[in-house]
N, C-alpha and C positions, 0 to 999 in steps of 0.2 A: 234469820240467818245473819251472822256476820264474819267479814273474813278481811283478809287485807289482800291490797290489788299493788302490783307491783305498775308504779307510772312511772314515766320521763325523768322526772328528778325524783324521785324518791317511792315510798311505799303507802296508802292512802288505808285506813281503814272506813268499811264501809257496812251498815246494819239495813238490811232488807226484812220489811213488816208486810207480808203478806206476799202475794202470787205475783208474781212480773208477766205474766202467759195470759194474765186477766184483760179483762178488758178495762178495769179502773184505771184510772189517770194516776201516773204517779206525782207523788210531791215530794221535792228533794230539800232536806231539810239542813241549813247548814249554819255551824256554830260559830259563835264568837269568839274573841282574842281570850286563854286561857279557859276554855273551853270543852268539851267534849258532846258525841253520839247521846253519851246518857242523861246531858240533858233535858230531850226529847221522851222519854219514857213514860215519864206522865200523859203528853199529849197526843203521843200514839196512837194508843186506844180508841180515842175517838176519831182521831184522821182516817182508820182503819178502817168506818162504815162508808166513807165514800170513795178512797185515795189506796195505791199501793206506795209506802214511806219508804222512803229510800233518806238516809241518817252518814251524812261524814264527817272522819274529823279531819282538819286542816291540819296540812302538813307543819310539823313541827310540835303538835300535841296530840292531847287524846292519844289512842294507840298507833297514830300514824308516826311514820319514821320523820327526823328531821329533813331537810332537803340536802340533797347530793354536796348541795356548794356550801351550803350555812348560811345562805341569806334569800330573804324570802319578799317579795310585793305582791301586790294584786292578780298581775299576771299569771305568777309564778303560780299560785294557790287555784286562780280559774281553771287554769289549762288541767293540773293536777286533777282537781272536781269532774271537770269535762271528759277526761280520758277513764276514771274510774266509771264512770255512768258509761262510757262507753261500752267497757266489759262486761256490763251489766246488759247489754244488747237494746239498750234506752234509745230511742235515738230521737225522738221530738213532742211535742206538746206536753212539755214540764210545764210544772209551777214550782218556783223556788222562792223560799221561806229563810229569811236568816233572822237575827235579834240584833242590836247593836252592830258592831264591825261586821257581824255577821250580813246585814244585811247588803251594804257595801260591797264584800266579795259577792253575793249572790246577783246582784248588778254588774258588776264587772264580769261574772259568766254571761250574764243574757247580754252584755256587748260585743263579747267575742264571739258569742254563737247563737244568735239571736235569732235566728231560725229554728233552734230545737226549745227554743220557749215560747209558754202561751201567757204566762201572768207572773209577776211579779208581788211577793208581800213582805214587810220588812216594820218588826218591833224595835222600837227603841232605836233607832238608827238617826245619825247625825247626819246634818246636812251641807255642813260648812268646816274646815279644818278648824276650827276656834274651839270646838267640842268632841272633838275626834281622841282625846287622850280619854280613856273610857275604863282602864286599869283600877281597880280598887285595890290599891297597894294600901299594906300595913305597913308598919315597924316590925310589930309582931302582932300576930294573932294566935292563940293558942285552941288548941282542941285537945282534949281527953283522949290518949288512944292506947290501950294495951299495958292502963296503968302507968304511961307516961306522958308527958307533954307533946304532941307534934306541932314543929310550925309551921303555918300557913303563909306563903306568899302574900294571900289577897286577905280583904277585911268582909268574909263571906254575906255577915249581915245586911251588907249594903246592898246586894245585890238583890234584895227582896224588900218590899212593901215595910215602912218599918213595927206595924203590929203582926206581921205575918207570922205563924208557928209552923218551925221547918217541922217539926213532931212527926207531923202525919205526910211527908212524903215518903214514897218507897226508900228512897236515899238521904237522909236528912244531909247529909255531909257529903251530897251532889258538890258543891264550888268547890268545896275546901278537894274533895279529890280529886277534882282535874285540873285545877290551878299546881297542883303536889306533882301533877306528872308533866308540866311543861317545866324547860331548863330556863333559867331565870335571864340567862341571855337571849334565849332564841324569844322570851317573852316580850323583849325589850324591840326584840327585829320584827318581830309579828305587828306590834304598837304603833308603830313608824309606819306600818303598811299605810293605815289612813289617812295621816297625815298628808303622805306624798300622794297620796288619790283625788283627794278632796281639795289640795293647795291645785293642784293642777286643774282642777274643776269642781264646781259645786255640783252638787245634786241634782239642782233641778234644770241645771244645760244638761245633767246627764240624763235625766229623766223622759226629757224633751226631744232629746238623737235619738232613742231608742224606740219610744210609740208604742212601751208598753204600756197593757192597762194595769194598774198600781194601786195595793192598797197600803196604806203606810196608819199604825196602829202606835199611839202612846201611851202608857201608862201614866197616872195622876200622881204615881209615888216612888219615879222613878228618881232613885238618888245616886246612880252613875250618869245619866244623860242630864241629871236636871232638871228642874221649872225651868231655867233658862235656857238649857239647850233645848228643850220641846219648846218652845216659843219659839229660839232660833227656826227650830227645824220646820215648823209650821207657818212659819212665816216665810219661809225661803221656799219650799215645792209646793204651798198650797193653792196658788195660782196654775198648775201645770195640769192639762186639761184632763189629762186621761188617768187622775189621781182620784182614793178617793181616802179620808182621811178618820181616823174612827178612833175612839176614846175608849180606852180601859179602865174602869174605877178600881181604886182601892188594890191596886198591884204596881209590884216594881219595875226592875227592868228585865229581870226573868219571866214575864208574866205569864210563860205558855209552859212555866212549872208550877206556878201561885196558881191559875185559874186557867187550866187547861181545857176544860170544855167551853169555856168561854170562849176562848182565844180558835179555839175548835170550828166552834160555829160561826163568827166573824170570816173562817177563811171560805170553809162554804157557801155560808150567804154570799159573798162576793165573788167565789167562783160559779155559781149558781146565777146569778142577775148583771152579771156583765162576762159582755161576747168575747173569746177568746179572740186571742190578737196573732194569727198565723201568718210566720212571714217564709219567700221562699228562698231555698239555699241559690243563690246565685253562681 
């Protein structure tokens, strides 16, 4: 199922993998800056044998509407997340999954409402505003489309391992079409979201308020985050107690498009082997 849910400031599209009346845990999956739902589609599949997937885009891409006002933060993007899960009749023991800035915002939901979460996981995500510009901007990138050139925002490549063959995904031309349907300005205001998140506080004081249990997952060949920003980033939360810290070989920074079942069973084994973290609404 997917549909869009009319929120607060704006309209959120949102994709539901399986039975929400079930008794599986949901896990809410949520995208990075220039982004989209489909994404996730590879990864699904296998989240599907333990997890009901619940899939958003962030306001201002993907099929969601921009925001009412035109300018967007952390806030602005939780609250929107939070209220759509709400019409879904969700109401606690989430695990929330982001990639890059994705994962960022999905900390900023479990701060806000940190009672309707149980665990935290987060690919490729920066830790400090020094690494927080995460945009694979081209000049031009071109792709083949209907016999003509289309251009591409970003430098889709990068955003994968560099011997990866997009060949065999369902979507080879996953980035290039959801970088295509965000507007190049709101790209820019989405960008900024981290910056002013992370200047205001790193990662692991936020890690540390919060008392979630935490898996934080890098790839060895990520070339929007970096060898440097993963060292940043690991060297900055990896002291934080209720963290735990886990290595993906030979994948980008999409890595739960490059090696989905990998990245699959990483979030089970660790929801699986550490105790959920239930806290009460006060």
């Amino acid at each position: 199922m997917e549909k869009i849910y009319e929120v607060t400031r704006g309209k959120v599209n949102i994709k539901v993998a399986g039975d929400l009346e079930s008794d599986k845990k949901v896990i809410v999956l949520i995208p990075g800056i220039n982004g989209s739902v489909d994404y996730y589609d590879e990864i699904t599949p296998y989240l599907q044998k333990k997890y009901t997937v619940v899939s958003i885009d962030l306001l201002g891409q993907g099929k969601s509407s921009k925001s009412d006002s035109g300018e967007y933060d952390m806030d602005l993007q939780a609250w929107a997340i939070l209220e759509g899960i709400a019409r879904l009749r969700i109401t606690d023991n989430m695990i929330l999954f982001g990639y890059g800035i994705g994962g960022l915002i999905a900390n900023r939901v479990a701060e806000v409402r940190d009672f309707s979460v149980s665990k935290l996981i987060m690919l490729n995500t920066p830790a400090n505003a020094k690494y927080a510009d995460m945009d694979a901007h081209s000049s031009f990138a071109a792709i083949p489309l209907l016999g003509r050139m289309a251009k591409s925002p970003v430098k889709s490549s990068l955003y994968f391992a560099k011997n990866f063959d997009t060949s065999k995904l369902k979507n080879p031309n996953v980035i290039n079409d959801a970088a295509n349907a965000v507007d190049r300005k709101t790209a820019k205001k989405l960008s900024k979201m981290a910056d002013d998140y992370l200047e205001d506080k790193a990662m692991n004081k936020r890690l540390r308020a919060t008392g979630f249990a935490t898996l934080a997952i890098f790839s060895d060949d990520d070339q929007i985050l970096t060898e440097a920003g993963i060292k940043d980033a690991k060297a900055t939360i990896g002291r934080v107690a209720h963290l735990t810290i886990k290595d993906l070989k030979g994948a980008g920074h999409v890595g739960m498009i490059e090696r989905p079942e990998e990245v699959a069973n990483m979030i089970i084994d660790f929801d699986d082997s550490v105790e959920d973290v239930i806290k009460v609404d006060m």
